[in-house]
C-alpha positions in Angstrom: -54.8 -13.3 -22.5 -51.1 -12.3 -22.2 -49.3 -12.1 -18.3 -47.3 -9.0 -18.2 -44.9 -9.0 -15.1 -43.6 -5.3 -14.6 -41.0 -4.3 -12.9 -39.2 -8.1 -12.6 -36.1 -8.9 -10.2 -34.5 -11.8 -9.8 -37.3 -13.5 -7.5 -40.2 -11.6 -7.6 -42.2 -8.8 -9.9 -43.8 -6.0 -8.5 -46.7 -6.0 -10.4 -48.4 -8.6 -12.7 -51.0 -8.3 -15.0 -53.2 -11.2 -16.0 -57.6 -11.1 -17.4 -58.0 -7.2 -16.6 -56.2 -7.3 -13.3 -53.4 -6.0 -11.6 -52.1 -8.1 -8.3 -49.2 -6.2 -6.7 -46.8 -7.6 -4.7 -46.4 -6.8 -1.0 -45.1 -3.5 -0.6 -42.8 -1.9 2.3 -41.2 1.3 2.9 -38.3 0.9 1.1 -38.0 5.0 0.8 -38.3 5.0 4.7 -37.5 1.9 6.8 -37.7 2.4 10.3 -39.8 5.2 10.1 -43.1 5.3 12.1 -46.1 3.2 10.8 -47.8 6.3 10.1 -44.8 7.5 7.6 -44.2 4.0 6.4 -48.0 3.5 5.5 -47.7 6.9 3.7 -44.8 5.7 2.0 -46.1 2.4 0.7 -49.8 3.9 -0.1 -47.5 6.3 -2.9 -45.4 3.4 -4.5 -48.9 1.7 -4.9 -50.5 4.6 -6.6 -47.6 4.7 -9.1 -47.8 1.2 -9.3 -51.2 1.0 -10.4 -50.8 4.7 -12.1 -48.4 2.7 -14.3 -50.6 -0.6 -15.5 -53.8 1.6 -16.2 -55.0 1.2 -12.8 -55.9 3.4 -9.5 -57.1 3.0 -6.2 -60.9 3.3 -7.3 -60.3 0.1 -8.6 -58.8 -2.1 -5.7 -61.0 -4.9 -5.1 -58.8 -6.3 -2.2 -55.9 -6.1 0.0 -54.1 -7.5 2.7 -52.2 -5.7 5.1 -49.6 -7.3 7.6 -48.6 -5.5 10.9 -45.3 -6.5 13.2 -47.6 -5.0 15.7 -51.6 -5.0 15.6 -51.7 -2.4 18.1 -50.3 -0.2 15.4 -53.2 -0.5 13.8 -55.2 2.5 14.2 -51.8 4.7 13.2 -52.2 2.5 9.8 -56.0 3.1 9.1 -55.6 6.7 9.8 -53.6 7.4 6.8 -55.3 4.1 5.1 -58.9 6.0 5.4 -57.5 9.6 3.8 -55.9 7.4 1.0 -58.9 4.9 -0.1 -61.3 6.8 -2.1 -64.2 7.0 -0.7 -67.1 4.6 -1.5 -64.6 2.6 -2.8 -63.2 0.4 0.1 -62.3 -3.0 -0.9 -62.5 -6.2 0.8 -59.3 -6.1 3.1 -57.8 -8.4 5.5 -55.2 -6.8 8.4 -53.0 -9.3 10.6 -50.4 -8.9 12.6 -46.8 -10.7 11.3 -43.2 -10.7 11.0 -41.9 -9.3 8.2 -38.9 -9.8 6.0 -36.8 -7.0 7.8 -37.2 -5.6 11.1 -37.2 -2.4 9.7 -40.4 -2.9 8.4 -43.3 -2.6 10.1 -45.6 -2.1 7.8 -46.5 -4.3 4.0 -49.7 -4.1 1.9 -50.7 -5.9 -1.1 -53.6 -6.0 -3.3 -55.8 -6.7 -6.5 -57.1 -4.2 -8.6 -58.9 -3.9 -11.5 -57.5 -2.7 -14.8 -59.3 0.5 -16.5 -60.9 -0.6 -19.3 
């Protein structure tokens, strides 16, 4: 089996391939930082569908993911666009805690594993 690393910068890859799956790098809102959590959510939840659009994945295939909040009690702002964006039936195992982040601009970054269509 072959790793493919798409989308490579200098320290990190945004997506890596590896045994039929995908693990994707924590996303944030680069399109909208300091937007609400609500928008940033929305924003991160798009660049992961392309993301796995673009290694023969989609979000019927996530089999986890972890999401970090600056602030927990954003939480249920998160999981409302979170539950219209998960397919459903096909929630994965997921993990949410509260964190600091690499910008304060960011309030909001998920990252996951899926599985690669087959």
């Amino acid at each position: 089996m072959q790793i493919e690393r798409h989308e490579t910068g200098k320290r990190m890859s945004q997506a890596v391939t590896y045994g039929g799956f995908v693990f994707l790098a924590g996303q944030v809102a680069i399109d909208a930082p300091g937007a609400s959590v609500h928008e940033q959510t929305t924003n991160i939840l798009a660049r992961i569908t392309r993301l796995l659009e673009s290694v023969g994945s989609n979000p019927t295939r996530i089999v986890s993911t972890t999401i970090w909040l600056t602030d927990i009690s954003s939480f249920e702002d998160m999981n409302s666009v979170w539950d219209a964006w998960v397919p459903a039936g096909h929630a994965p195992a997921r993990a949410t805690v509260e964190a600091r982040l690499a910008g304060p601009e960011f309030t909001v970054e998920i990252g996951m594993i899926a599985a690669i269509e087959t």
